[in-house]
C-alpha positions as CSV (number, residue, x, y, z in Angstrom):
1,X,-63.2,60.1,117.0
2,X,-66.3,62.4,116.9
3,X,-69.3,60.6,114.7
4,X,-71.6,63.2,113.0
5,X,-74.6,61.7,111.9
6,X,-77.2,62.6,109.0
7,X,-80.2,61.0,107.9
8,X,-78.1,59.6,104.4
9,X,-74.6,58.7,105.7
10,X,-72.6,59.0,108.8
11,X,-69.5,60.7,109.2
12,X,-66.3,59.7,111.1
13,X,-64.3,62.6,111.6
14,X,-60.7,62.5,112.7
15,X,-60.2,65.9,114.8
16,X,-56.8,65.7,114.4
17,X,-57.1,65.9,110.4
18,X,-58.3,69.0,108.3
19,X,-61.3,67.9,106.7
20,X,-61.7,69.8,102.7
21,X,-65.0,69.7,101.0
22,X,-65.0,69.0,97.1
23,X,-68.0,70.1,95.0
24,X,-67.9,69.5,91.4
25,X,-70.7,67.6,88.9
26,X,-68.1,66.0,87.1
27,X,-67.2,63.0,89.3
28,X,-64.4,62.5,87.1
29,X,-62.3,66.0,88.8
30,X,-64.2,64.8,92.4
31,X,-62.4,61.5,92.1
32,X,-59.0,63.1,90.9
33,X,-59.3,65.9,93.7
34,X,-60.2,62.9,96.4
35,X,-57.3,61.2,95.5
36,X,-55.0,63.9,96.0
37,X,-55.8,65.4,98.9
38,X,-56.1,61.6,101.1
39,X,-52.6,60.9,100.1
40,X,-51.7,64.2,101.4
41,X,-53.3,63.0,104.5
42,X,-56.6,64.9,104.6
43,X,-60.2,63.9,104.7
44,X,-62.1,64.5,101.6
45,X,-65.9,64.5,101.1
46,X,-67.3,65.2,97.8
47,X,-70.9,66.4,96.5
48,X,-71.9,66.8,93.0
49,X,-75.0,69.4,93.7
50,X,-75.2,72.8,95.8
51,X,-77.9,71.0,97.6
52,X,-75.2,68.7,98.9
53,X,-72.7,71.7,99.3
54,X,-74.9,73.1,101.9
55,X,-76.1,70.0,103.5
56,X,-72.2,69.0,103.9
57,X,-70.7,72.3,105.3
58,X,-73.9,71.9,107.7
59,X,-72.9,68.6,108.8
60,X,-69.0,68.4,108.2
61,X,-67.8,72.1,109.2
62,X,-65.0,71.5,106.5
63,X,-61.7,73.6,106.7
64,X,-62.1,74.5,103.0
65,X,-64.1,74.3,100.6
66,X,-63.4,73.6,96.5
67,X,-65.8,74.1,94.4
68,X,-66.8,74.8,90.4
69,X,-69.2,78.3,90.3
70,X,-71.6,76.4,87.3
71,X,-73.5,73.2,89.3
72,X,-77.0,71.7,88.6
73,X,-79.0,73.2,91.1
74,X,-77.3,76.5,91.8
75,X,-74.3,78.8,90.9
76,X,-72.3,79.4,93.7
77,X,-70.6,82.8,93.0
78,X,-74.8,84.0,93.0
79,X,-75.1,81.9,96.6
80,X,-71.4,82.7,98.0
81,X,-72.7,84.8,100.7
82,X,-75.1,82.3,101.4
83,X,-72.0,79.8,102.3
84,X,-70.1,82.3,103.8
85,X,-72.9,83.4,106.5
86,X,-72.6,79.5,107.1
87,X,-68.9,78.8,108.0
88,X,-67.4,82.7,107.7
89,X,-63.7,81.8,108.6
90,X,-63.7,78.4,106.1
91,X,-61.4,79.9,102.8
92,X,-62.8,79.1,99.0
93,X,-61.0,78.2,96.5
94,X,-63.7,78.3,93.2
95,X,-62.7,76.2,90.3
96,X,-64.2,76.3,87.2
97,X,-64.6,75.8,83.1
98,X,-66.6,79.3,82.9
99,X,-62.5,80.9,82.0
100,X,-63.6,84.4,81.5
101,X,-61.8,87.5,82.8
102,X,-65.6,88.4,85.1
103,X,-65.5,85.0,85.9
104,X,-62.3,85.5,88.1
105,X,-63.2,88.8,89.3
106,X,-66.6,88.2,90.6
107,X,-65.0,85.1,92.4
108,X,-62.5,87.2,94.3
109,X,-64.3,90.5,95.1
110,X,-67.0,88.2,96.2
111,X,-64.8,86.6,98.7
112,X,-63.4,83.5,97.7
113,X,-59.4,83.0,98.9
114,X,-58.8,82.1,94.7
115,X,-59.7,81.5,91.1
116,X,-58.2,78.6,89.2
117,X,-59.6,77.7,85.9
118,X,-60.4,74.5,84.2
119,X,-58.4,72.4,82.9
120,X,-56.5,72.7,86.3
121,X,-52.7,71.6,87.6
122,X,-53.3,69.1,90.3
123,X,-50.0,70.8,92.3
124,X,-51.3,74.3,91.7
125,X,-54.5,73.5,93.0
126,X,-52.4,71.1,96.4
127,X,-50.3,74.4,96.2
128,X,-53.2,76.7,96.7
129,X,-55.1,74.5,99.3
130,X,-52.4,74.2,101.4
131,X,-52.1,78.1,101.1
132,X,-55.7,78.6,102.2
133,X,-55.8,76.1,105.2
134,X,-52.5,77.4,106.8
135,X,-54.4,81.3,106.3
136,X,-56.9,79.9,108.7
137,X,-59.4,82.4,107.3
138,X,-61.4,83.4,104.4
139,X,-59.6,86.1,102.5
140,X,-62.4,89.5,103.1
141,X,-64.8,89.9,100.3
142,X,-67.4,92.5,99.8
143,X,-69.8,88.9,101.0
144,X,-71.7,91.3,98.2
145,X,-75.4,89.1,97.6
146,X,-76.6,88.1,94.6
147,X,-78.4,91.0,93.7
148,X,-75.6,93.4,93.8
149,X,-73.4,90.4,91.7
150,X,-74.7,91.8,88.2
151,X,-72.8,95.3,89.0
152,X,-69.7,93.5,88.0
153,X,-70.9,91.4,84.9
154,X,-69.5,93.2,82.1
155,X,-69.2,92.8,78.4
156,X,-65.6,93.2,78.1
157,X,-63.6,92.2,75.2
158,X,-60.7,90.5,77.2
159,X,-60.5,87.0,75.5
160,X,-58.9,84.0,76.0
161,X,-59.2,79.9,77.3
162,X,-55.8,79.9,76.7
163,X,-53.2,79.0,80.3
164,X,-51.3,82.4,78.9
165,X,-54.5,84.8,79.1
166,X,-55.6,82.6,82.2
167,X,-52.6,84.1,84.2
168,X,-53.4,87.9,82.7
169,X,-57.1,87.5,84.5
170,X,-56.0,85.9,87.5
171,X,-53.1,88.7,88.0
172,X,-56.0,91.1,86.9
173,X,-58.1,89.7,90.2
174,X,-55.5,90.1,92.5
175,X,-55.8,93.9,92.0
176,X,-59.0,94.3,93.8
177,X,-59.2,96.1,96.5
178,X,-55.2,98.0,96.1
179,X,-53.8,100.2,94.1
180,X,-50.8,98.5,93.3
181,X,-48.5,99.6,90.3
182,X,-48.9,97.4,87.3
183,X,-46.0,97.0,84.9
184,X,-48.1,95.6,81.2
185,X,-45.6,94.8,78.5
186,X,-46.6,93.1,75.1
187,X,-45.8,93.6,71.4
188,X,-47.8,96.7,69.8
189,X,-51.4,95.3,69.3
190,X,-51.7,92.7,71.8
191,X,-54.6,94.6,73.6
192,X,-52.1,96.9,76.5
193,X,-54.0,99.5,76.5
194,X,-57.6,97.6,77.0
195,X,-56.0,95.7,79.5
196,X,-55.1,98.6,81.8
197,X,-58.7,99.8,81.5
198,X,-60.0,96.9,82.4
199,X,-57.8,97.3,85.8
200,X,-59.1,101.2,86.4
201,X,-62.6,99.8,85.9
202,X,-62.9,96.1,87.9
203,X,-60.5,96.4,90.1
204,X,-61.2,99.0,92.3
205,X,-62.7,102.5,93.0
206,X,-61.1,104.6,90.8
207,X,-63.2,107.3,89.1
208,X,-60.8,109.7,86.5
209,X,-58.3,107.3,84.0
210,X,-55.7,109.8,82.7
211,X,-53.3,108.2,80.2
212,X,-50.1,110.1,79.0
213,X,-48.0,109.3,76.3
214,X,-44.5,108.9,77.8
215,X,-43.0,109.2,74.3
216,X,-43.3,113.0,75.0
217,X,-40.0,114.5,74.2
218,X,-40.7,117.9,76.4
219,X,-40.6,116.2,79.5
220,X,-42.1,119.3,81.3
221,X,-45.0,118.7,79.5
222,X,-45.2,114.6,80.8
223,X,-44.9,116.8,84.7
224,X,-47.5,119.0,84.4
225,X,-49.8,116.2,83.2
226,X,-49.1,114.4,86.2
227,X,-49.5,116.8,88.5
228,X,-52.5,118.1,87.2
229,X,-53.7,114.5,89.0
230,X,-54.3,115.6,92.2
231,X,-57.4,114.0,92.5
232,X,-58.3,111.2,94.7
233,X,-59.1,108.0,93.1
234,X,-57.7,108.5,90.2
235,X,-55.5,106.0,87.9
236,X,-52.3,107.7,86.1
237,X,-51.5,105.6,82.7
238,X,-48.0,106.3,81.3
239,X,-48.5,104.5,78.3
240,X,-45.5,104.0,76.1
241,X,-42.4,104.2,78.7
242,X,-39.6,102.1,76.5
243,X,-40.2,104.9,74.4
244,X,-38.4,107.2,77.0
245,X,-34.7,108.5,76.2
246,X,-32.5,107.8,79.5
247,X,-32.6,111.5,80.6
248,X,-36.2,111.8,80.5
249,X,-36.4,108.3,82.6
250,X,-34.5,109.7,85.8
251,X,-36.6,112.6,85.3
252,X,-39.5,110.5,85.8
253,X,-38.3,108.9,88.4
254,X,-37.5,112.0,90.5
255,X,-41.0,113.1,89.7
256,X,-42.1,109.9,90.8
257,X,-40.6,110.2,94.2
258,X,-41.6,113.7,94.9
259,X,-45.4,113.2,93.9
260,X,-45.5,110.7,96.5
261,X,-43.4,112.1,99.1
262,X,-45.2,115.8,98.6
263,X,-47.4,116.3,101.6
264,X,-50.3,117.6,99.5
265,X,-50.6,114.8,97.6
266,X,-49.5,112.1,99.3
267,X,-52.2,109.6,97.7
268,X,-50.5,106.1,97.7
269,X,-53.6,104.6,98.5
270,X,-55.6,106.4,96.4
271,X,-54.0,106.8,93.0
272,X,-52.5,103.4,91.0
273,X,-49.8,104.0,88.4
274,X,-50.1,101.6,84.9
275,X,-46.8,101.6,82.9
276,X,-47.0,100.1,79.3
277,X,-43.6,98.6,77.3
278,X,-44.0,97.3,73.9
279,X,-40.2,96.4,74.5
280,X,-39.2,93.8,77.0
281,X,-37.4,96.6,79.8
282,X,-35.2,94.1,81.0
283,X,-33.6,93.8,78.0
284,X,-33.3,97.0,77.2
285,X,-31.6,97.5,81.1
286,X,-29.0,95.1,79.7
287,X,-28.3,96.9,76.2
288,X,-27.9,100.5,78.4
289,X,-31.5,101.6,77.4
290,X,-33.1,101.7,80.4
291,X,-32.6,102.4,83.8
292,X,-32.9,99.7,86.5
293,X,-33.8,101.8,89.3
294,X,-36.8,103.1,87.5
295,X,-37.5,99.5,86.4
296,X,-37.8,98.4,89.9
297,X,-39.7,101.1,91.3
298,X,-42.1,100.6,88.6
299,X,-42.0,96.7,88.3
300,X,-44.4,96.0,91.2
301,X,-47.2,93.9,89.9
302,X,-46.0,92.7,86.1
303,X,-48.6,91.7,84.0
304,X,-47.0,90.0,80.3
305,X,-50.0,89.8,77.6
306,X,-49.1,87.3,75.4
307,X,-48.7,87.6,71.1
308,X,-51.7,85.8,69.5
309,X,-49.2,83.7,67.3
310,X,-48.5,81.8,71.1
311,X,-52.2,81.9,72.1
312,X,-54.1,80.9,68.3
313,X,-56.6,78.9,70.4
314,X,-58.1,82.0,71.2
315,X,-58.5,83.1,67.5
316,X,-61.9,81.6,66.8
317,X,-63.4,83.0,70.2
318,X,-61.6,86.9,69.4
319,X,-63.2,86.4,65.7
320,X,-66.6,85.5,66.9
321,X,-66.7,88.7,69.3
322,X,-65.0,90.5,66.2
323,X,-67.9,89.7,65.0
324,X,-70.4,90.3,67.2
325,X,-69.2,93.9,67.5
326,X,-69.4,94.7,62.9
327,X,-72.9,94.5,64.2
328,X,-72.9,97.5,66.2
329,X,-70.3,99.3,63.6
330,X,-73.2,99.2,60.8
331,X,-71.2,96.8,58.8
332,X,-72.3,93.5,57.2
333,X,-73.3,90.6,60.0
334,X,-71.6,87.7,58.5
335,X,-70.5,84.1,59.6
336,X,-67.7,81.9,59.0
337,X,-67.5,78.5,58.1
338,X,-65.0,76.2,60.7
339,X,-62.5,75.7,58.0
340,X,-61.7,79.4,58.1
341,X,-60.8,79.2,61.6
342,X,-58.5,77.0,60.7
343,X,-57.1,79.2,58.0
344,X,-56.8,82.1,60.6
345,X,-54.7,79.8,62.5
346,X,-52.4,79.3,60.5
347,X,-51.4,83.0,60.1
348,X,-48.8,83.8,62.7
349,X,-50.4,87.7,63.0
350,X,-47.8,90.1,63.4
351,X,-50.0,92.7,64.5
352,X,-51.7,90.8,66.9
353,X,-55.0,91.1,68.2
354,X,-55.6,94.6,66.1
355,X,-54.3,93.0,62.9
356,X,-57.3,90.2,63.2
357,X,-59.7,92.9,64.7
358,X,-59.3,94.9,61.1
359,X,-58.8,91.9,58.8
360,X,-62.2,90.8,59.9
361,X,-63.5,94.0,59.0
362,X,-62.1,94.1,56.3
363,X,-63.1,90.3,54.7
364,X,-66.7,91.6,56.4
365,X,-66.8,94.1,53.8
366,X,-65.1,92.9,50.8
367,X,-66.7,89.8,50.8
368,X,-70.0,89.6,49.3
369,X,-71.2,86.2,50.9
370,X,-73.1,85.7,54.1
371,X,-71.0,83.0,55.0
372,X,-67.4,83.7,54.7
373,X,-65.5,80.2,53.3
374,X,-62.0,79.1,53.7
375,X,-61.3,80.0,50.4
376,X,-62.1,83.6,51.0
377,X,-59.8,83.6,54.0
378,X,-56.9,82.0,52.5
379,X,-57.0,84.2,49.8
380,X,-57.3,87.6,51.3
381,X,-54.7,86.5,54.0
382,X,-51.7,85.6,51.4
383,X,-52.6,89.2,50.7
384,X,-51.1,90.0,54.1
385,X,-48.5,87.8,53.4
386,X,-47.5,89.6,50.5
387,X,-47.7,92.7,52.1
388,X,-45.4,91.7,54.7
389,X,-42.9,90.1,52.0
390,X,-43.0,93.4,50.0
391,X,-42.1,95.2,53.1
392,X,-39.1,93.0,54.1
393,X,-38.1,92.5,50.2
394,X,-35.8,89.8,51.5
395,X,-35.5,87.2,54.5
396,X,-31.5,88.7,54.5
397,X,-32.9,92.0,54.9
398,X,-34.7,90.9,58.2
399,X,-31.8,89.2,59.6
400,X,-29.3,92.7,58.6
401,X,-32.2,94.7,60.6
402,X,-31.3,92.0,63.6
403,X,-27.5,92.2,63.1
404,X,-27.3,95.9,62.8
405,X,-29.3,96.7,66.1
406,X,-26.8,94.0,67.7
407,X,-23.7,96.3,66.3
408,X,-24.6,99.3,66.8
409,X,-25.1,99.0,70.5
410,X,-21.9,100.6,72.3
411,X,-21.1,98.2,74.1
412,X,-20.9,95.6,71.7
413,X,-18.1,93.9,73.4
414,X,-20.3,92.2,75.7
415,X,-21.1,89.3,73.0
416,X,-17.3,88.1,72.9
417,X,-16.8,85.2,72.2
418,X,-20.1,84.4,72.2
419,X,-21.6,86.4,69.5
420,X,-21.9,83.0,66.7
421,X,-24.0,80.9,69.3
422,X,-26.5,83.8,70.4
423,X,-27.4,84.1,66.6
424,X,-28.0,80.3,66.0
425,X,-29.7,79.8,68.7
426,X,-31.8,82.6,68.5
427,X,-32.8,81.6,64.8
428,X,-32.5,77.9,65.4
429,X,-35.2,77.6,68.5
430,X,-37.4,80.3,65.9
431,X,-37.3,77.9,63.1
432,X,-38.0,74.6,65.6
433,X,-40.5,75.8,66.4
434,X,-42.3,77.2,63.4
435,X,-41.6,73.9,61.7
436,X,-43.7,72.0,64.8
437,X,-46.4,74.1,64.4
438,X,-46.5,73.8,61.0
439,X,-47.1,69.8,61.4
440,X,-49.3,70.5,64.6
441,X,-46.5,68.8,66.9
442,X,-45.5,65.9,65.2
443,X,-42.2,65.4,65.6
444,X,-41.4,63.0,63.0
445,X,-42.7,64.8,60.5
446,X,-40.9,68.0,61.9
447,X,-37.1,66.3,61.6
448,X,-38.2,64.7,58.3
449,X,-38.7,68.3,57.1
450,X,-36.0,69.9,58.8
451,X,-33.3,67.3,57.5
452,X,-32.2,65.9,61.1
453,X,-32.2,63.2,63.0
454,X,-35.4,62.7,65.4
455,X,-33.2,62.1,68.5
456,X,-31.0,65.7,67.3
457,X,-34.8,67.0,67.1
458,X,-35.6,65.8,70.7
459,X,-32.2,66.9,72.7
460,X,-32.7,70.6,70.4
461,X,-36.3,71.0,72.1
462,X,-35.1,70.2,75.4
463,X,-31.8,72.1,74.9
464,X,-34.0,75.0,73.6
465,X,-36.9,75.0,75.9
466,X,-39.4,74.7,73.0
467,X,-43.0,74.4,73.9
468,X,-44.6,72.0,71.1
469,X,-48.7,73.0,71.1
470,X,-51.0,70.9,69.5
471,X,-54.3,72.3,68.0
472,X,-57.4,69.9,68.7
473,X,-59.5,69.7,65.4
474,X,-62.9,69.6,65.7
């Protein structure tokens, strides 16, 4: 046993056990981090203060360090380099309640070995530890200091606290430094096309962003666009791809094949290709729509952006910004009351982000008050309800719309047998789950409104693989 001494505590350290250092000012995630990592047979020593960070790397020489970027006396992604000069080869893993898209960016191109937000899963975070000590180095960083930190803070208007849009910006932070492929699918407004902007611009040294709209039908006209990149650090964005016919797709992957293989521009490093699908491509590979080769050449990195009717606890932080930005757009600053975020929540926006984007322009400037109620909210969106009812005339109409692009695939043969169970199944896990949401989760109220049996309720969730989400009122 080696003893380590300091002038507040003394230290036994085992050599023969990896010692991790926790620093977090909420003693409540030191004590559930402590606990996890001694039963998992490591030694744990915690600090609450960057003071104490640095005092304990001094002293301990930890194997890895966890800590949260916002502390008392200090933020660490500001000091990283300080910490790294320290103990170089020890990995970071940075945890922390700050869950914004820079957030995760700054903590990776700044060096740290990975980003996990709060609130955290104890076994991703074991997961990730055990990742970082068997590396037995520090993933490189820039080690950028502090003063070069604020090139990366940006205003950007990727939001979202919700574990869904916490994935998109930690997928989004594994792109620095490569110029990996990314594959972005979500429905039409869900932000694809921000997102893959968001790549060219944080996550690596690309200057030119081209974007081409693969629902070209000349495909001679998609070729010369992407030859006319011949330009080093460049990012190609073929926006639109489900929206290819199957000809034009082997086209595209010949093309594909050949600007990378051609000698004169042989840019792999140099140029990343972003592909957007409205459509899911693997379904659409299974009804004969698309081909699978091209799917896999393209489906390198896949990055799924999530509909706002599964992620409605980011509506009130997206309405705020919403807000924020009429400002700059000369139209009226106004507020809204907290009932109205409730309001907004319970509209299941079928045009996503861009549907809530324009509705709050819209309420902005039909609505004479400074404050916008509830009242104003509910009424302008049964509006959109309306509009959406008046479009679809009837809820048989929807489900003929359904049916028809079932039968009118060729090779409709493939449902035998089958064909009665996809449909309820489909529709049943929709409805489930609409009704949970409706009661915020409560399942007894849910079977009571749905006419069965709480138990039937229970074995249909778990049958189903239905996600019940309940909204925290303030």
């Amino acid at each position: 046993m080696n003893k380590t001494y300091s002038f507040s505590k003394s230290y036994n350290i085992n050599q023969a056990k990896e010692v991790i250092l926790v620093v977090d000012d909420d003693r409540n995630v030191r004590f559930v981090l402590k606990t996890l990592f001694q039963k998992h047979g490591y030694i744990v020593e915690t600090s609450g203060n960057y003071s104490g960070l640095l005092r304990l790397i001094k002293e301990l020489s930890p194997n890895l360090l966890i800590t949260d970027v916002k502390l008392p006396d200090g933020n660490v992604l500001e000091n990283l380099f300080k910490i790294q000069e320290k103990r170089p080869k020890m990995p970071i893993i940075v945890i922390s309640a700050l869950s914004t898209l820079s957030t995760a960016v700054n903590a990776i191109k700044l060096g740290a070995f990975e980003y996990i937000s709060k609130p955290f899963n104890i076994n991703e975070v074991l997961e990730v530890s055990e990742s970082a000590l068997r590396s037995n180095s520090q993933k490189k960083g820039k080690l950028l200091k502090n003063e070069n930190l604020a090139n990366f803070k940006s205003n950007h208007s990727i939001i979202g606290k919700s574990k869904s849009m916490q994935k998109v910006f930690q997928s989004i932070s594994k792109l620095i430094g490569n110029n990996l492929t990314v594959l972005i699918t979500g429905e039409t407004g869900t932000g694809k096309d921000l997102v893959a902007n968001t790549i060219h611009n944080f996550c690596n040294q690309n200057n030119k962003f081209y974007k081409i709209n693969m629902g070209i039908t000349n495909f001679s006209e998609i070729e010369k666009l992407i030859f006319a990149v011949n330009e080093r650090q460049s990012t190609i964005y073929l926006d639109a791809i489900d929206e290819m016919s199957i000809e034009n797709q082997l086209k595209l992957l010949d093309l594909l094949r050949l600007f990378y293989s051609n000698n004169k521009n042989k840019v792999v490093d140099d140029i990343r290709i972003i592909v957007s699908s409205k459509k899911n491509l693997t379904k659409l590979i299974f009804k004969g729509l698309f081909r699978e080769d091209l799917f896999y050449y393209l489906n390198i990195v896949p990055l799924f952006i999530p509909p706002l009717k599964d992620r409605k606890e980011d509506i009130k932080e997206l309405t705020i910004n919403f807000l924020h930005i009429n400002r700059f757009n000369n139209l009226p600053v106004k507020k809204f009351n907290e009932n109205s975020f409730e309001e907004l929540m319970n509209y299941n926006w079928p045009g996503n982000i861009k549907e809530l984007e324009n509705f709050i322009k819209r309420i902005s400037v039909l609505y004479p008050e400074s404050i916008i109620t509830d009242t104003s909210i509910k009424n302008e969106l049964n509006k959109s309800r309306e509009t959406i009812k008046n479009d679809l005339n009837e809820f048989t109409e929807t489900l003929d719309l359904e049916f028809e692009k079932i039968f009118n695939q060729e090779n409709i043969s493939q449902f035998s047998g089958k064909l009665y169970d996809y449909f309820i199944k489909k529709y049943e896990k929709s409805l489930i789950k609409k009704t949970l949401n409706s009661v915020n989760g409560n399942q007894i109220k849910a079977s009571r409104l749905l006419g069965i049996n709480r138990n039937t309720l229970r074995k249909k969730i778990i049958e189903l693989e239905i996600e019940i989400i309940k909204r925290i009122k303030n």
